[in-house]
C-alpha positions as a Markdown table, in Angstrom:
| # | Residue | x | y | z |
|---|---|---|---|---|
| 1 | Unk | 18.3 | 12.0 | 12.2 |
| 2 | Unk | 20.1 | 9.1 | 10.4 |
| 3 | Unk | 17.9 | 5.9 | 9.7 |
| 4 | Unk | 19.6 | 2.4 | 10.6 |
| 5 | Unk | 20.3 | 0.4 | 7.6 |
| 6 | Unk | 21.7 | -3.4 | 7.8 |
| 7 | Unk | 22.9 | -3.2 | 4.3 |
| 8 | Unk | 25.2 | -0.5 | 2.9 |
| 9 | Unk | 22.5 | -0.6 | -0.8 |
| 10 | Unk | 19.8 | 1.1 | 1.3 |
| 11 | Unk | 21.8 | 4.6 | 1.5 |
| 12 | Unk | 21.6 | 5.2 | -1.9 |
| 13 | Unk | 18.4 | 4.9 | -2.0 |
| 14 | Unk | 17.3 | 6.8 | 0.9 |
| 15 | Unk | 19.4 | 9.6 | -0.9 |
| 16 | Unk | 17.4 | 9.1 | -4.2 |
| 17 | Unk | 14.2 | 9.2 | -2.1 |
| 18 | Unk | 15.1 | 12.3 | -0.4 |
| 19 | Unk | 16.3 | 13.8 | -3.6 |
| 20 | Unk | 12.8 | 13.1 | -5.3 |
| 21 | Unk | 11.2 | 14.1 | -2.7 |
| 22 | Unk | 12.7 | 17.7 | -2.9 |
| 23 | Unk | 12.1 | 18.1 | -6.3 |
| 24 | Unk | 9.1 | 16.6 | -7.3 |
| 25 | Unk | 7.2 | 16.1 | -3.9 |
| 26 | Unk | 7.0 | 18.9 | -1.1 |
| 27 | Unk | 6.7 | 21.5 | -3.6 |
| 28 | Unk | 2.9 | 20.0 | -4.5 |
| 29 | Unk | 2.7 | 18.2 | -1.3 |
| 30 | Unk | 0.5 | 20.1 | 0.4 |
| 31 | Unk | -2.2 | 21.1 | -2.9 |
| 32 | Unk | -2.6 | 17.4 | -3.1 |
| 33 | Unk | -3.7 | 17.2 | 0.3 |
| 34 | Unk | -6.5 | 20.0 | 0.3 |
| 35 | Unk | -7.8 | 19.6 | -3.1 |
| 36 | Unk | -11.2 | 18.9 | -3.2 |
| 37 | Unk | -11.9 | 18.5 | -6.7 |
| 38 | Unk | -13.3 | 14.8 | -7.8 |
| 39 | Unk | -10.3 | 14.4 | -10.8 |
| 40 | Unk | -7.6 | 15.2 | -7.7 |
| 41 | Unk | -5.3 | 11.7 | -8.7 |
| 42 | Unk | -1.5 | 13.1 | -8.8 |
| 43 | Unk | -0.9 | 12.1 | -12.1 |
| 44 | Unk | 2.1 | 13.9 | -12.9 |
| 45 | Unk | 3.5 | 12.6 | -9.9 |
| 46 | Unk | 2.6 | 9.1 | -10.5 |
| 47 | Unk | 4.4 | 9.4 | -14.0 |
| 48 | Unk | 7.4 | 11.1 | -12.3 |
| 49 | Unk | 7.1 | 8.1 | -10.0 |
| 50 | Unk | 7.3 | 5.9 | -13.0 |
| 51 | Unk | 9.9 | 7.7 | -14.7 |
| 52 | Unk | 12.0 | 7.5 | -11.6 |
| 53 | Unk | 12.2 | 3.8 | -11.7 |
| 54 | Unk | 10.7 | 3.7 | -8.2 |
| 55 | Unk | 7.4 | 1.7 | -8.7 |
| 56 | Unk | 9.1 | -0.7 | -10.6 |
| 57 | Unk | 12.0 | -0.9 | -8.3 |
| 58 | Unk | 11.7 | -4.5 | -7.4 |
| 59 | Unk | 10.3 | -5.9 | -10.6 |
| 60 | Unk | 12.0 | -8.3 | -12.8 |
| 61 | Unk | 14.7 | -6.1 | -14.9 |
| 62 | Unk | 13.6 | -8.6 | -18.2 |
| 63 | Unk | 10.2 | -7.1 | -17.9 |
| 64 | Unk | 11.2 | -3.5 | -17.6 |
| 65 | Unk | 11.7 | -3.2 | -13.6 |
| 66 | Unk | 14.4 | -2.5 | -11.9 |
| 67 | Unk | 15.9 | -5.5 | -10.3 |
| 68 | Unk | 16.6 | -4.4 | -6.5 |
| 69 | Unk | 15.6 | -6.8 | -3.7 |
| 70 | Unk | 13.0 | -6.4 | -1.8 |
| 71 | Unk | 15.2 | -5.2 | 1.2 |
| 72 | Unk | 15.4 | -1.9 | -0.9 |
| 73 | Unk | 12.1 | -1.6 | -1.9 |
| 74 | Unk | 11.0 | -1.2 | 1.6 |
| 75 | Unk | 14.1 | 0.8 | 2.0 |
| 76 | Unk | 12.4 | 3.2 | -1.0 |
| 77 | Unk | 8.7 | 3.1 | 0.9 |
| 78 | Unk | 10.3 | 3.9 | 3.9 |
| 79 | Unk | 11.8 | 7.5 | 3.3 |
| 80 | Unk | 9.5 | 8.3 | 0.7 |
| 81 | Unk | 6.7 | 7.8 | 3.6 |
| 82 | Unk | 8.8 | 10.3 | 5.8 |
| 83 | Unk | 8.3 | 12.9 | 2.9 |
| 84 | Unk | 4.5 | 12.4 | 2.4 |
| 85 | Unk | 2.8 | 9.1 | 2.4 |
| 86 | Unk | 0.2 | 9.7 | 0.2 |
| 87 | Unk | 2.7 | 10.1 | -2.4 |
| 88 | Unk | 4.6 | 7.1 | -1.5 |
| 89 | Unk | 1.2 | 5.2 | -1.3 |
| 90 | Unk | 1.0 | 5.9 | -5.1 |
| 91 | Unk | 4.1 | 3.8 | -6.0 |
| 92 | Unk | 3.0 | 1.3 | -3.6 |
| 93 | Unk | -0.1 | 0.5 | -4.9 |
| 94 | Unk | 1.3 | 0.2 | -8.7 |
| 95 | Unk | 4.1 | -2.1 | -7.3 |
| 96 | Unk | 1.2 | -4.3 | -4.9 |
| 97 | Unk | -1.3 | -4.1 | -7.9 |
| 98 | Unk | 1.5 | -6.0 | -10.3 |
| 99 | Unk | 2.7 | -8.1 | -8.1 |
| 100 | Unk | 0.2 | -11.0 | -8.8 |
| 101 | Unk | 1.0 | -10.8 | -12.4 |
| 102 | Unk | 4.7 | -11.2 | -11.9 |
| 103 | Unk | 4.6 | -14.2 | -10.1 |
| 104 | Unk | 1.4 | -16.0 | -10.7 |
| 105 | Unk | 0.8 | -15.0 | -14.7 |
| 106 | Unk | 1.8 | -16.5 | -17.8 |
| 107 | Unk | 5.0 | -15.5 | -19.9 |
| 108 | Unk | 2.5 | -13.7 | -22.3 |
| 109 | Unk | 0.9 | -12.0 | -19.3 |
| 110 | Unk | 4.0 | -10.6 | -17.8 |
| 111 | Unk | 5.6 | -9.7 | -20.9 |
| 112 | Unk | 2.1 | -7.5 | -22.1 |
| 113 | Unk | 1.2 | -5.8 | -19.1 |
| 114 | Unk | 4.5 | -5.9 | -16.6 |
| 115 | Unk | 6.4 | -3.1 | -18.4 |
| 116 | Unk | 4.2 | -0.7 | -19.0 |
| 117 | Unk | 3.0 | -0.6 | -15.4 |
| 118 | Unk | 6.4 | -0.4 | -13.8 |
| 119 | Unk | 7.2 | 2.6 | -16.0 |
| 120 | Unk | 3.9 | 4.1 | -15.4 |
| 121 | Unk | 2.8 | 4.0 | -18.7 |
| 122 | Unk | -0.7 | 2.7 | -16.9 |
| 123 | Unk | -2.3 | 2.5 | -13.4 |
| 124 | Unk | -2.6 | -0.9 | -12.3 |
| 125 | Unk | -5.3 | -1.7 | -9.5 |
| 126 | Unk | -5.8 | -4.4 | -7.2 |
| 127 | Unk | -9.4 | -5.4 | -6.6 |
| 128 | Unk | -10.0 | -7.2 | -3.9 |
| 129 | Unk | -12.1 | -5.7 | -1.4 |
| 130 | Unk | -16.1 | -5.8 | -1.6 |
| 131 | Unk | -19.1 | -4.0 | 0.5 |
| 132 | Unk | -19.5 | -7.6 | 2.4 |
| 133 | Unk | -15.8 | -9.3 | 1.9 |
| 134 | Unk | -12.9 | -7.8 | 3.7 |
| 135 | Unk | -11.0 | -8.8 | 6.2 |
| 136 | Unk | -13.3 | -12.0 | 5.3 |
| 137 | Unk | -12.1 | -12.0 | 1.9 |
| 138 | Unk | -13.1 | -15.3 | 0.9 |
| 139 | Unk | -16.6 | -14.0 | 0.9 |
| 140 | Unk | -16.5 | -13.1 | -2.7 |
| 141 | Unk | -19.7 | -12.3 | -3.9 |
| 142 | Unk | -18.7 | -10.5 | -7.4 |
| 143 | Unk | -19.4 | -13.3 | -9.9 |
| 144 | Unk | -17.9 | -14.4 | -13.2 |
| 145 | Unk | -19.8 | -17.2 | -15.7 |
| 146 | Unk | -18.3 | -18.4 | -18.7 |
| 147 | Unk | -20.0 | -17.8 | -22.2 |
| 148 | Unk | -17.8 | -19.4 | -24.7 |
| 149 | Unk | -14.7 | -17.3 | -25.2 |
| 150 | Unk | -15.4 | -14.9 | -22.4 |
| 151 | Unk | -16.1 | -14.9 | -18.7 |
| 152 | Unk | -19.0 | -12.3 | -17.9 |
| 153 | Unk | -18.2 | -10.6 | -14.5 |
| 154 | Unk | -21.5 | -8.9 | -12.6 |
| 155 | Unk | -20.5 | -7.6 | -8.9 |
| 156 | Unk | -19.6 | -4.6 | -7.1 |
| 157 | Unk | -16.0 | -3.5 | -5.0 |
| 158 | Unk | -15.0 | -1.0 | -3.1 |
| 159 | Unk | -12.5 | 1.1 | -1.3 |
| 160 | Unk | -10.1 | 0.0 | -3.9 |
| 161 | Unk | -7.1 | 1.9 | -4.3 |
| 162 | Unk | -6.5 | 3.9 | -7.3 |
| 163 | Unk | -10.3 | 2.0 | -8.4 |
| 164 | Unk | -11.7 | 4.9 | -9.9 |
| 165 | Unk | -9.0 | 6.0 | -12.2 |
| 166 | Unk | -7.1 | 2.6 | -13.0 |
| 167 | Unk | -6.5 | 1.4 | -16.5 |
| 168 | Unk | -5.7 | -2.4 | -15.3 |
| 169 | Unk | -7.5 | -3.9 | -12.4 |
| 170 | Unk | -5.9 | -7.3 | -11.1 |
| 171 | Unk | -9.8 | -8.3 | -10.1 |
| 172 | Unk | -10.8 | -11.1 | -7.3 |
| 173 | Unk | -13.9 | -12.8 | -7.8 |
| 174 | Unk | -15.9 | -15.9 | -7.4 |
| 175 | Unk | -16.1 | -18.3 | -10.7 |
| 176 | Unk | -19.6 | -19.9 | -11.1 |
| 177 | Unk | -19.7 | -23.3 | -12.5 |
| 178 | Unk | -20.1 | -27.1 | -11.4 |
| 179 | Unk | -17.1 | -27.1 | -9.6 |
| 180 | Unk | -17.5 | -24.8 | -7.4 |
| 181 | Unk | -21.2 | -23.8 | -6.5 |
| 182 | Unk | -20.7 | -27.5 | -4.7 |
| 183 | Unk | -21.9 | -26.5 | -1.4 |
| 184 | Unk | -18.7 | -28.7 | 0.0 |
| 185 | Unk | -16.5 | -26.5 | -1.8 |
| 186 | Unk | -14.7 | -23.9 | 0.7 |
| 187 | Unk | -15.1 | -20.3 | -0.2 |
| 188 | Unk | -11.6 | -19.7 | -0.2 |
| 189 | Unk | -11.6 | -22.4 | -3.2 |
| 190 | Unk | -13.9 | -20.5 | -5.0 |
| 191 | Unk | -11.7 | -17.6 | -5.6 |
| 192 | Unk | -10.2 | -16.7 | -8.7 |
| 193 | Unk | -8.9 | -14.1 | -10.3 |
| 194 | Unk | -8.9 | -12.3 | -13.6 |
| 195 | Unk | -6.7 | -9.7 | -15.3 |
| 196 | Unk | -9.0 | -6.9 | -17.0 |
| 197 | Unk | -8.3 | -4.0 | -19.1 |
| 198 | Unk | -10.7 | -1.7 | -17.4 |
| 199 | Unk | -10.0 | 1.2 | -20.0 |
| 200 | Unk | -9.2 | 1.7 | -23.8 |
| 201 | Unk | -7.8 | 4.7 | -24.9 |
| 202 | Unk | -8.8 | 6.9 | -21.5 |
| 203 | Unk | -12.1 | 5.9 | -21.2 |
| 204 | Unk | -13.9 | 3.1 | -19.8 |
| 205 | Unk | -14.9 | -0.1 | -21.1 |
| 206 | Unk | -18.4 | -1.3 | -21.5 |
| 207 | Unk | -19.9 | -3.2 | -18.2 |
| 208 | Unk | -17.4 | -0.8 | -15.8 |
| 209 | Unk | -18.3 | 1.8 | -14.1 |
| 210 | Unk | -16.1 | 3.5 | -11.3 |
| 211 | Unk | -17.0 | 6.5 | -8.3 |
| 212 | Unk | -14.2 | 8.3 | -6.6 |
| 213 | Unk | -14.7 | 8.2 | -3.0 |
| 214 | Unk | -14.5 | 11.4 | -1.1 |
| 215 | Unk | -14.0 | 13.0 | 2.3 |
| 216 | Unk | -11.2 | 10.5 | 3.0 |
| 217 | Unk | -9.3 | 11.2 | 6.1 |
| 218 | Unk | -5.8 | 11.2 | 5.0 |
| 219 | Unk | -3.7 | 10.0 | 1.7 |
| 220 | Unk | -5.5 | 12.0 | -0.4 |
| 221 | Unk | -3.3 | 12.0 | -2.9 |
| 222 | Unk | -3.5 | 8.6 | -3.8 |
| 223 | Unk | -7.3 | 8.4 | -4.4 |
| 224 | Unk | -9.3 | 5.1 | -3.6 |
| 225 | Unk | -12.4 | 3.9 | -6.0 |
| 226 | Unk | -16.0 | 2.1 | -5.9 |
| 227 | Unk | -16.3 | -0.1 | -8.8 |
| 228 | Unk | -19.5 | -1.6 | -10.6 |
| 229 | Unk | -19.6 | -4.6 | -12.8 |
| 230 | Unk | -22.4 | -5.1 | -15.7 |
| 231 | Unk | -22.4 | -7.9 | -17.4 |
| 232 | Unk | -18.8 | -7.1 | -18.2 |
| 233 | Unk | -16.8 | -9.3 | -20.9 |
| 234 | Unk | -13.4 | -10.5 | -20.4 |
| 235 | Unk | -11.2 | -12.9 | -23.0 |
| 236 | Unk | -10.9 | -16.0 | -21.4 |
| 237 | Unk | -6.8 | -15.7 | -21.6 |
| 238 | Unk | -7.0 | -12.8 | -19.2 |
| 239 | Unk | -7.7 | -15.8 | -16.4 |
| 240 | Unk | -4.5 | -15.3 | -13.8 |
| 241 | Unk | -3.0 | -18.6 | -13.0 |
| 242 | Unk | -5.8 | -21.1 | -12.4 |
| 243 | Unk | -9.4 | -21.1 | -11.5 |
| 244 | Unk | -9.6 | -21.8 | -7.7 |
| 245 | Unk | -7.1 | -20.6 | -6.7 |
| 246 | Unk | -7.3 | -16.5 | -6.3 |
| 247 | Unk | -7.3 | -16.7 | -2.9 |
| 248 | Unk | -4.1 | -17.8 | -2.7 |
| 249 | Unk | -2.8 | -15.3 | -5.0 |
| 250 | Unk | -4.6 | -12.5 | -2.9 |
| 251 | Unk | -2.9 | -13.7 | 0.2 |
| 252 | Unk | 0.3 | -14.2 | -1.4 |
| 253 | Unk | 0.5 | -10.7 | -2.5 |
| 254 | Unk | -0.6 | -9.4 | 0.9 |
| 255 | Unk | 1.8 | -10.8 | 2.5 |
| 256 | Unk | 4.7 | -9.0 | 0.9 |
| 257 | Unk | 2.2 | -5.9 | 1.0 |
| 258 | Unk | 2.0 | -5.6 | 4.6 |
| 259 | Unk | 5.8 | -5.8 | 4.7 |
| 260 | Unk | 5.5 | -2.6 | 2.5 |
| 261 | Unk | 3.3 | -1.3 | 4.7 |
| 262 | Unk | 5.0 | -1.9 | 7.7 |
| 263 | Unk | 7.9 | 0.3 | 6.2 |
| 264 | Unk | 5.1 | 3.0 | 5.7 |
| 265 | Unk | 4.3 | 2.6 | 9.7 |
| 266 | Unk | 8.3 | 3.1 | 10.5 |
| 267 | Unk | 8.5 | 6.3 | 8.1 |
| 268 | Unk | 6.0 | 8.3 | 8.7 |
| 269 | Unk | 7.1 | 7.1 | 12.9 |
| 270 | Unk | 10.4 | 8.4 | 12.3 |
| 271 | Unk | 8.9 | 12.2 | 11.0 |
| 272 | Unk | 6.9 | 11.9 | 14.0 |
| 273 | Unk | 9.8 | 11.7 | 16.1 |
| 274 | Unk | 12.2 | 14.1 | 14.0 |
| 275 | Unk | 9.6 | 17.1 | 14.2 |
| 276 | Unk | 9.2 | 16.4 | 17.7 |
| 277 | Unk | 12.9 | 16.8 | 18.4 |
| 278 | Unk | 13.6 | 19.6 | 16.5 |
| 279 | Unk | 9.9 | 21.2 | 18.1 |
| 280 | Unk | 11.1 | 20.3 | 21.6 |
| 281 | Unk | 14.8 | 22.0 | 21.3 |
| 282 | Unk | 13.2 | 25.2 | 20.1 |
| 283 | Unk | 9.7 | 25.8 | 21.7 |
| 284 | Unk | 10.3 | 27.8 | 25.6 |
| 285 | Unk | 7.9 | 27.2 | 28.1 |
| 286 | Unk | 8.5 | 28.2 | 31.8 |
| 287 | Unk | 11.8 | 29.8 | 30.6 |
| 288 | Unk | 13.5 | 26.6 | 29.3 |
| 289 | Unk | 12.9 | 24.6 | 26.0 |
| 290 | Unk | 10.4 | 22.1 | 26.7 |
| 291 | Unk | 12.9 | 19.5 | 25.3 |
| 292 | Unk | 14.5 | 19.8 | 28.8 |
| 293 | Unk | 11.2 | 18.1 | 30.4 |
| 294 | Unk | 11.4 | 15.1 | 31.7 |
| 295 | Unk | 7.9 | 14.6 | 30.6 |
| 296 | Unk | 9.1 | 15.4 | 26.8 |
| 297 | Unk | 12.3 | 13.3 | 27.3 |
| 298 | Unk | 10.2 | 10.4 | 28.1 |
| 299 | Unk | 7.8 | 11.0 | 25.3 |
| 300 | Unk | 10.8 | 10.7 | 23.0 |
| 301 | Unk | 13.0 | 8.2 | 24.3 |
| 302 | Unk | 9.4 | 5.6 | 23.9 |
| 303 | Unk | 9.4 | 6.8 | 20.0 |
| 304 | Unk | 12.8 | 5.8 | 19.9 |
| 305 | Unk | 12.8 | 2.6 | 20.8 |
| 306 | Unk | 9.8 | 1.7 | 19.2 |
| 307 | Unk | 11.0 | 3.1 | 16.0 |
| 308 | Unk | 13.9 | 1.2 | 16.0 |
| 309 | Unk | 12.3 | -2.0 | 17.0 |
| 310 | Unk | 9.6 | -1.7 | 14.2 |
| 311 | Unk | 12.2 | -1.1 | 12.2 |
| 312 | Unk | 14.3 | -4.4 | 12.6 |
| 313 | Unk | 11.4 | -6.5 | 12.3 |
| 314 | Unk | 10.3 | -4.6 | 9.4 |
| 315 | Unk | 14.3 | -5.1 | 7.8 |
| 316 | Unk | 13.8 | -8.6 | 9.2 |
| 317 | Unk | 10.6 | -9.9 | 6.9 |
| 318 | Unk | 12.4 | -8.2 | 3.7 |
| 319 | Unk | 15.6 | -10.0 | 4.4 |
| 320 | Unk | 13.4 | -13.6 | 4.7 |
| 321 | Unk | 11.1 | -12.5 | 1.6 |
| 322 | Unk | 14.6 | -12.1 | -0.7 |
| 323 | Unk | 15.5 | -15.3 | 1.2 |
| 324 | Unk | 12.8 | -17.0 | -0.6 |
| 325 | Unk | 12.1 | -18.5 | 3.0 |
| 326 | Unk | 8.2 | -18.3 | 4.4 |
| 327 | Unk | 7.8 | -15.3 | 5.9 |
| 328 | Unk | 3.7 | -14.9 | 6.7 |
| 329 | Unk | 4.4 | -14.7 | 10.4 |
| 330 | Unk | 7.2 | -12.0 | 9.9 |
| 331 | Unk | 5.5 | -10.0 | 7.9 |
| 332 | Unk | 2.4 | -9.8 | 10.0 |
| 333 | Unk | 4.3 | -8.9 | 13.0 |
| 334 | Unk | 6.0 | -6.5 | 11.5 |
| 335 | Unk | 3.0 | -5.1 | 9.6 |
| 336 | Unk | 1.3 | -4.9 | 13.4 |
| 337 | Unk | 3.6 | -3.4 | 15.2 |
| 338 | Unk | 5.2 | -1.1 | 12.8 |
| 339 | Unk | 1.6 | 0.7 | 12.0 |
| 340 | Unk | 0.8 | 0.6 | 15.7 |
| 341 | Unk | 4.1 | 2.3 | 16.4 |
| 342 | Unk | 3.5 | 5.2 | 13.7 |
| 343 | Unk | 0.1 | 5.6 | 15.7 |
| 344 | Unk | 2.2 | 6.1 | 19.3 |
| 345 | Unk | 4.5 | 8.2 | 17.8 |
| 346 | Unk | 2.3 | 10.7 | 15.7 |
| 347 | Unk | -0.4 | 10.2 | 19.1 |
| 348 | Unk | 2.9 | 11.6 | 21.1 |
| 349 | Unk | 4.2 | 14.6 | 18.4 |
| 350 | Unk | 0.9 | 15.5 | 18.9 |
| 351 | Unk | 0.7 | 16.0 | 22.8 |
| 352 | Unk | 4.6 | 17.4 | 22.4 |
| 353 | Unk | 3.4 | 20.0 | 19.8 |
| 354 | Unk | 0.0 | 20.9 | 21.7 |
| 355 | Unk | -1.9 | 23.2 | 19.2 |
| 356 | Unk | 0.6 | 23.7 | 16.8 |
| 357 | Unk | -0.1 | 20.0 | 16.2 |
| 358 | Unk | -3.4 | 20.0 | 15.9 |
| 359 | Unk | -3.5 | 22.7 | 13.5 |
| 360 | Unk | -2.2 | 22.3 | 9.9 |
| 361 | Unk | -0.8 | 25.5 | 9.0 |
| 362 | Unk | 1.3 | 25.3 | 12.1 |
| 363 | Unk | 2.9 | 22.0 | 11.2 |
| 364 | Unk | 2.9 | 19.0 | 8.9 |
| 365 | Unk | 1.8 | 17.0 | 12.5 |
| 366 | Unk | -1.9 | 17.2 | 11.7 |
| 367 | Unk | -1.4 | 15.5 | 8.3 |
| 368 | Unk | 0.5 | 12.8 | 9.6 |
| 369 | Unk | -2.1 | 12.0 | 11.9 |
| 370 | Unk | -4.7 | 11.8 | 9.4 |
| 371 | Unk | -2.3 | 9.8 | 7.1 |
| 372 | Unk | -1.4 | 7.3 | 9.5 |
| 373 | Unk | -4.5 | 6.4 | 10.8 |
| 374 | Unk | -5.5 | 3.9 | 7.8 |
| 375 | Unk | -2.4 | 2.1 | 8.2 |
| 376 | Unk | -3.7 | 0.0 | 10.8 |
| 377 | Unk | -6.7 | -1.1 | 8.4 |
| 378 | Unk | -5.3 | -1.6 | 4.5 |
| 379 | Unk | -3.4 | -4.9 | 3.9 |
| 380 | Unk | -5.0 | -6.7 | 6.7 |
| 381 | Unk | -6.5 | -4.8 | 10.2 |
| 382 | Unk | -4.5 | -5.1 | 13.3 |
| 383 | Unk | -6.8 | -8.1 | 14.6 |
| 384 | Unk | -6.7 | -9.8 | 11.3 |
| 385 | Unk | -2.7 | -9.9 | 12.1 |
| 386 | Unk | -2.9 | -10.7 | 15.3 |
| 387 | Unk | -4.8 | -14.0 | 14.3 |
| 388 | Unk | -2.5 | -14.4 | 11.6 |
| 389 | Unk | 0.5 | -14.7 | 14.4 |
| 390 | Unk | -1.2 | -16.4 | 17.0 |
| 391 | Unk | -2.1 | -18.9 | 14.1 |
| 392 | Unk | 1.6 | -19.3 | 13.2 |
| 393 | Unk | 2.9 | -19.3 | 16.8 |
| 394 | Unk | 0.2 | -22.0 | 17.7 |
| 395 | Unk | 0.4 | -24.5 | 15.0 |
């Protein structure tokens, strides 16, 4: 089934996404999904991913990206998502880990770390999240103290994406000093954040240490970390922007995350809805296809339209986001619905394919039910955007 675009830029790269995908992805698609082993990152897809231009895509072409607006970026999420989301959440998280270094660091910054993590060359991570701070991520109990030259960093995260084998962590924290251990200092004020090279030729750095998580529901390709910090050095140059003022930069990048995955939501909706079809024209029960149901039809025309309404609003917050306009309310709406849409639909393929859904071997179904299912939790829960909205809306 065709896939609406409102610019005539986002066919060509659906048609690089879907070649990709062919070559590099569903052959290795499934392994990925099933291995069990703890070193199970795709790194050879990653660096395909790299190679490919795709997680750079939207990064500055004078730092080694490739220049497209953010209109095809989603574009890019969006198929690749149909094809396996796990393996588009790996070029998402290298593009949403960079992101605060683009636009909040300095020229020295961008120009040393930028390139080599829209190539691929590394594996950026963003660390935000902590056992006690996450949808209240002002809460940041991870500490930093500056000792002369160096901040030392003590703290824990967790269920950070590509944590445990990330070179480069873009790292949240709260800075400890006069300033802002004033109890009429807001938390959110106390935020800042610090760029650190978390490994040195392949292995870790002193005052790191990192746990894969395991058992994870869905996207396992893309594998998600615990991290420890001990008394952990960093050069004082490697502060991002300006103390105080990491929260900002967090929510800055998550809103043009959650646009990203809102595009996730509508791709992996629109496989939903494409298996079901081609499952409903071909599977006879009671001597006709089941696709001749009223109770099928109805199941599919809903996907439809949800699809295609999670889809504008998706288009919608890209457009604004190139616009340069202010697009937090857009991008929460569409982040909301979108990933609640790709719930319905995959909750629907489901019921249409009975137990050929349910079991894996049958159909790729099962897995996007599993995949999906976090969607509606990373870059913000549901409830966190609906607050976000009805804060907008009410102002």
């Amino acid at each position: 089934m065709n896939r609406y675009n409102i610019d005539p830029r986002q066919e060509a790269i659906r048609q690089m996404a879907a070649d990709f995908a062919k070559k590099y992805i569903e052959p290795v698609s499934k392994e990925l999904d099933h291995r069990e082993d703890p070193d199970r990152f795709a790194m050879d897809l990653y660096k395909q991913l790299g190679k490919a231009g795709f997680i750079g895509i939207n990064m500055p072409k004078e730092l080694g990206g490739g220049g497209r607006s953010n209109l095809e970026y989603i574009t890019l999420i969006e198929e690749l998502c149909y094809h396996d989301a796990a393996a588009c959440l790996l070029c998402a998280v290298g593009e949403l880990a960079t992101y605060p270094i683009i636009y909040f660091g300095s020229e020295e910054q961008k120009k040393k770390y930028v390139p080599k993590c829209a190539s691929g060359e590394i594996i950026p991570a963003f660390v935000l999240t902590e056992p006690s701070a996450g949808s209240d991520a002002a809460n940041q109990q991870t500490t930093a103290v500056l000792d002369g030259d160096h901040y030392v960093v003590n703290g824990e995260k967790i269920f950070i994406m590509h944590g445990d084998v990330a070179d480069l962590f873009v790292l949240f924290l709260r800075l400890k000093d006069s300033a802002t251990e004033d109890p009429g200092v807001k938390a959110a004020h106390k935020v800042t954040a610090l760029i650190v090279e978390a490994r040195q030729n392949g292995q870790l750095v002193p005052g790191i240490r990192v746990k894969t998580l395991k058992k994870k529901m869905g996207m396992r390709a893309a594998t998600t970390g615990r991290i420890w910090f001990e008394n952990l050095r960093v050069p004082k140059e490697n502060l991002l922007y300006e103390a105080g003022k990491g929260f900002r930069i967090a929510m800055n990048t998550l809103d043009g995350a959650r646009i990203g995955v809102a595009a996730q939501g509508v791709g992996i909706a629109q496989r939903a809805l494409d298996e079901s079809i081609a499952y409903a024209k071909k599977r006879i029960c009671f001597g006709s296809p089941i696709g001749k149901f009223q109770a099928i039809q109805w199941m599919i025309a809903d996907m439809s339209c949800r699809i295609e309404a999670a889809r504008l609003l998706t288009y919608k917050a890209a457009q604004m986001q190139d616009a340069g306009e202010k697009f937090s309310l857009e991008c929460a709406q569409a982040k909301l619905y979108a990933t609640e849409t790709a719930n319905f639909c995959v909750d629907r393929a489901m019921q249409i394919h009975g137990g050929y859904g349910y079991i894996g071997e049958f159909s790729v179904i099962e897995k996007l039910y599993r995949d999906q299912r976090v969607m509606e939790i990373y870059e913000g829960t549901s409830e966190i955007q609906r607050l976000v909205i009805a804060g907008n809306i009410m102002k």
